[in-house]
C-alpha positions as CSV (number, residue, x, y, z in Angstrom):
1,X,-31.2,-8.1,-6.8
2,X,-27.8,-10.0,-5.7
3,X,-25.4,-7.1,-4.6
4,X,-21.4,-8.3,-4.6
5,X,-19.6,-6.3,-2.2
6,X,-16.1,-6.3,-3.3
7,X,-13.5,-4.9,-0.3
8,X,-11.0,-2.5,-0.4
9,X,-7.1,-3.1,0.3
10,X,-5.7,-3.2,3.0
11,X,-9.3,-4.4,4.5
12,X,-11.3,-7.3,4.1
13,X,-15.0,-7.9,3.6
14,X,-15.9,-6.4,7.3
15,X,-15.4,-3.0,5.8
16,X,-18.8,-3.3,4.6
17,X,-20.6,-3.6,8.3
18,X,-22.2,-0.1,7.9
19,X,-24.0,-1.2,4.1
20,X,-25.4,-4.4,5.4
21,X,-28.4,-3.0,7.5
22,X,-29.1,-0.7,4.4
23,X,-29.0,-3.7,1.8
24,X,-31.2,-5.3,3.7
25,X,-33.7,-5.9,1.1
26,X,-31.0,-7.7,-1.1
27,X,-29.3,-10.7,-1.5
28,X,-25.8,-9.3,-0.6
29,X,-22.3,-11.4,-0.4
30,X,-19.0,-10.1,0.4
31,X,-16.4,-12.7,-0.6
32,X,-13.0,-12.5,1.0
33,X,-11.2,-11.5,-1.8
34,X,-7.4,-12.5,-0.7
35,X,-9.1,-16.1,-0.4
36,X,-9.5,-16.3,-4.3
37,X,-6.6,-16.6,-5.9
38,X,-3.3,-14.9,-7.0
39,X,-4.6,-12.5,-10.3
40,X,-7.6,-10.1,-10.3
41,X,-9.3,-12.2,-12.7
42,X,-8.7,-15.5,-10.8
43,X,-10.6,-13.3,-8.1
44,X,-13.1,-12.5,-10.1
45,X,-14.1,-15.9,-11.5
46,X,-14.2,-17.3,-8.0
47,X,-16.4,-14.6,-7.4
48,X,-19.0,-14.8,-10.4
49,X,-19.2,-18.6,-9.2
50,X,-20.7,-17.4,-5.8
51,X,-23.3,-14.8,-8.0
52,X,-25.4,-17.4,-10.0
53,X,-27.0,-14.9,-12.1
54,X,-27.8,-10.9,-12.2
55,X,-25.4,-9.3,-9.7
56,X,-24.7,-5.7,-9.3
57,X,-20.7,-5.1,-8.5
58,X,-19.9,-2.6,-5.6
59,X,-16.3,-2.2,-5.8
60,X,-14.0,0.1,-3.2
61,X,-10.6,0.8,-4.4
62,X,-9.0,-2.5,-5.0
63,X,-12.3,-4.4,-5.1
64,X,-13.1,-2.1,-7.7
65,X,-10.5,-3.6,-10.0
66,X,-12.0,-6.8,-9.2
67,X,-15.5,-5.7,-9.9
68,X,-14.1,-4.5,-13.2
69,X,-13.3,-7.6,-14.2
70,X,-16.4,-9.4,-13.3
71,X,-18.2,-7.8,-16.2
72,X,-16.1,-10.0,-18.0
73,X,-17.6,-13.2,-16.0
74,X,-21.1,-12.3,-15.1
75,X,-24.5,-10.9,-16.0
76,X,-23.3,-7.7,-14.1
77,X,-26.7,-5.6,-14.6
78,X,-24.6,-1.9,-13.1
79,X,-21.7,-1.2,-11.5
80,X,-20.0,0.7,-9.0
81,X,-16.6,2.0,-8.0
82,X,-15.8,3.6,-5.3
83,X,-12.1,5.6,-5.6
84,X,-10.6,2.9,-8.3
85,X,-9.5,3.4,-12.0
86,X,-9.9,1.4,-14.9
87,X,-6.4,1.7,-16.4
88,X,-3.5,-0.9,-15.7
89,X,-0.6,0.4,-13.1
90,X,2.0,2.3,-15.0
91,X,5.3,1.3,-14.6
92,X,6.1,3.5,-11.4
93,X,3.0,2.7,-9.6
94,X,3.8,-0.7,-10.1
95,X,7.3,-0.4,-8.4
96,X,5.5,1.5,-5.6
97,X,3.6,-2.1,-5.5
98,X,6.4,-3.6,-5.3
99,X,7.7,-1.1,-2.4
100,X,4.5,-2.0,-0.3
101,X,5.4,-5.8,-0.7
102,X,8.7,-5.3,0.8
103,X,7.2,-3.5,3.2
104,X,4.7,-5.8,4.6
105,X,7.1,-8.7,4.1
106,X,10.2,-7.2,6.0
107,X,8.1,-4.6,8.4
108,X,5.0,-6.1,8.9
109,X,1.3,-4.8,9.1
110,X,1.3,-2.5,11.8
111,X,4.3,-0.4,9.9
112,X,1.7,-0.7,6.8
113,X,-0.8,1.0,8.4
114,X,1.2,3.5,9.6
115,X,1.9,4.5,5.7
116,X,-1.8,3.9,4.5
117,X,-3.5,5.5,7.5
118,X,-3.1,9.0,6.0
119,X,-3.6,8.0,2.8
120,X,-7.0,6.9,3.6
121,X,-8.5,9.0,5.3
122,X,-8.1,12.9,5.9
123,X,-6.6,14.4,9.6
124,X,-9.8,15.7,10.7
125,X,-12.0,12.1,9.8
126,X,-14.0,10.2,12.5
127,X,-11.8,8.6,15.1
128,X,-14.3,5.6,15.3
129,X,-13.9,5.2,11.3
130,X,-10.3,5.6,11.7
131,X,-10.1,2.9,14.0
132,X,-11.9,0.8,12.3
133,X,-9.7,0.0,9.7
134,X,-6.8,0.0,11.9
135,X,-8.0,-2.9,13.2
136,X,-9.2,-4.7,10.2
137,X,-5.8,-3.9,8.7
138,X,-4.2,-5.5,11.8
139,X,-5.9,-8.8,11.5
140,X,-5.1,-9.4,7.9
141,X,-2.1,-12.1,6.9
142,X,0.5,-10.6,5.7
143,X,1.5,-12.8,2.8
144,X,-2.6,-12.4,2.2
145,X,-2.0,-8.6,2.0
146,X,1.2,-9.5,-0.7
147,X,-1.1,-11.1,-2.8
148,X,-3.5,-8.5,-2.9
149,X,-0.7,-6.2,-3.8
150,X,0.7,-7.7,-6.4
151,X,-2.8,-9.1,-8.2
152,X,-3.3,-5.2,-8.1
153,X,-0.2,-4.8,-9.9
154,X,-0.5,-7.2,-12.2
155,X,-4.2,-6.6,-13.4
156,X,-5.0,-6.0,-16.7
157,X,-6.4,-2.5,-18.3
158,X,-10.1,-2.7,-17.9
159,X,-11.3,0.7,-19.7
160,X,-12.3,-1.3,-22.8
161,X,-14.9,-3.3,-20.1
162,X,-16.0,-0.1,-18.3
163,X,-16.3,1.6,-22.0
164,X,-18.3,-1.3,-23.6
165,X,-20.6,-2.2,-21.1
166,X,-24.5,-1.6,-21.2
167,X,-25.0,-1.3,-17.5
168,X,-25.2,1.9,-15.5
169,X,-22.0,2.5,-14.0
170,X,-21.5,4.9,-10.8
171,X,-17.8,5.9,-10.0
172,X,-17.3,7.6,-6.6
173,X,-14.6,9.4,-5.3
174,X,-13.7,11.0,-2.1
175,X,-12.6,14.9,-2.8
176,X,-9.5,14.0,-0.6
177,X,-9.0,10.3,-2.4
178,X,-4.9,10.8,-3.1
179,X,-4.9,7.7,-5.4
180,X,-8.1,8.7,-7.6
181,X,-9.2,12.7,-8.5
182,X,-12.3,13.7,-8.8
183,X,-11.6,15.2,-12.8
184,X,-10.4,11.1,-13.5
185,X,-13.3,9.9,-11.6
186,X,-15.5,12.2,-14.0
187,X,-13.6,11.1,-17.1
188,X,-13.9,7.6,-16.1
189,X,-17.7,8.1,-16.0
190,X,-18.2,9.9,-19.5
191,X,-16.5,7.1,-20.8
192,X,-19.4,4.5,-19.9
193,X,-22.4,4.6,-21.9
194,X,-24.5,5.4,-18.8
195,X,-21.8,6.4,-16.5
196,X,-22.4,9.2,-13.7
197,X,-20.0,10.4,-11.1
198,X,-20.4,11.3,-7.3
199,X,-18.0,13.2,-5.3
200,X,-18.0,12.4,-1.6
201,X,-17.1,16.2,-0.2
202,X,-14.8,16.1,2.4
203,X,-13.7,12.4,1.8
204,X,-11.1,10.6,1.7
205,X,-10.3,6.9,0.2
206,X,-12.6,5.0,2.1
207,X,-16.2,6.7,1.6
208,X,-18.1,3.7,3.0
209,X,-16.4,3.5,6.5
210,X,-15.7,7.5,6.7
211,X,-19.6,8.6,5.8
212,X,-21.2,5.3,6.2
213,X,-25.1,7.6,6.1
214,X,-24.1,9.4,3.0
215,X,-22.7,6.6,0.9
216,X,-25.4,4.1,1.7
217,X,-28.1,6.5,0.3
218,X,-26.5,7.1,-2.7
219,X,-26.2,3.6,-2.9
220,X,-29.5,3.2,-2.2
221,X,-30.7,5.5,-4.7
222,X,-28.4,3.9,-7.8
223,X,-30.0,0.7,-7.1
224,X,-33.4,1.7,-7.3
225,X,-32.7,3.0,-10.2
226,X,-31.3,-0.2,-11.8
């Protein structure tokens, strides 16, 4: 089975280092996602044109959004999100968007970090995680990061997607995830027609990087069952 590994913000498609040695046994890709347009579901078209046929979506945070949309473009046979909603951004996250924008544009990256690192991830996390994405998020291009920003702002509601579609649908969440609760996480789940919810204890945003063991067997264990 083709596995799309869909990175989270403000990372890029080297966040997924720790899953590749456990998706061995599949055909995995990992599309820069910044690369792909301005809109999540420019993103996501560019992406179902790299799948060519039955491709399970693993989506963290902001490539969750994008993976959303792909069940729009592809024969997406399950699904997973990892700490990202369905719903559109209400009006104040979206000037909190904005915010970030400004931020990258007139502070730069480094100052960027500085914000997200403890949104990310909780103070007593792995250092080596930790650092990690520091330096992923230091290598990105700003204006890059902007776009990804605002094509989160600017997505569309997918609940109607994640509600209608046949495939098995896994949402994750970190207990610690400030941007996604575990009770939303669970209500996102009920709401697919074979949704099922896992709670990473002790986590934060970034599951895959902070418990890289745990996260690939569970992902392990949803695609065997697919």
């Amino acid at each position: 089975m083709k596995v799309a590994l869909l990175h989270g913000f403000p990372l890029d498609e080297r966040m997924w280092e720790p899953q590749r040695e456990a998706l061995h046994d599949h055909d995995v890709i990992a599309p820069h996602l910044y690369s792909l347009g301005k809109s999540m579901d420019e993103w996501a078209r560019r992406a179902a044109e790299q799948v060519e046929g039955p491709v399970v979506a693993v989506g963290a945070s902001m490539g969750g959004y994008c993976a959303q949309r792909l069940l729009a473009q592809a024969d997406v046979r399950a699904l997973v999100l990892v700490g990202s909603r369905a719903d559109a951004d209400p009006p104040e996250r979206r000037r909190a968007r904005d915010e970030t924008i400004r931020l990258i544009r007139e502070e730069g990256v480094e100052r960027l970090w500085e914000t997200q690192r403890p949104r990310l991830f909780p103070e007593d996390a792995d250092d080596r995680a930790i650092e990690r994405a520091r330096e992923l998020t230091l290598e990105q291009d700003p204006e890059e990061l902007a776009t990804g920003v605002a094509a989160m702002r600017d997505r569309p509601d997918s609940t109607a997607l994640v509600r209608e579609v046949e495939a098995p649908v896994l949402v994750a969440v970190g207990e610690h995830d400030p941007f996604f609760s575990a009770e939303e996480a669970q209500a996102l789940a009920a709401s697919a027609q074979q949704g099922r919810a896992h709670l990473f204890a002790g986590c934060g945003h970034l599951a895959s990087l902070q418990r890289p063991d745990e996260f690939n067997r569970v992902l392990k264990e949803f695609l065997g069952n697919v």
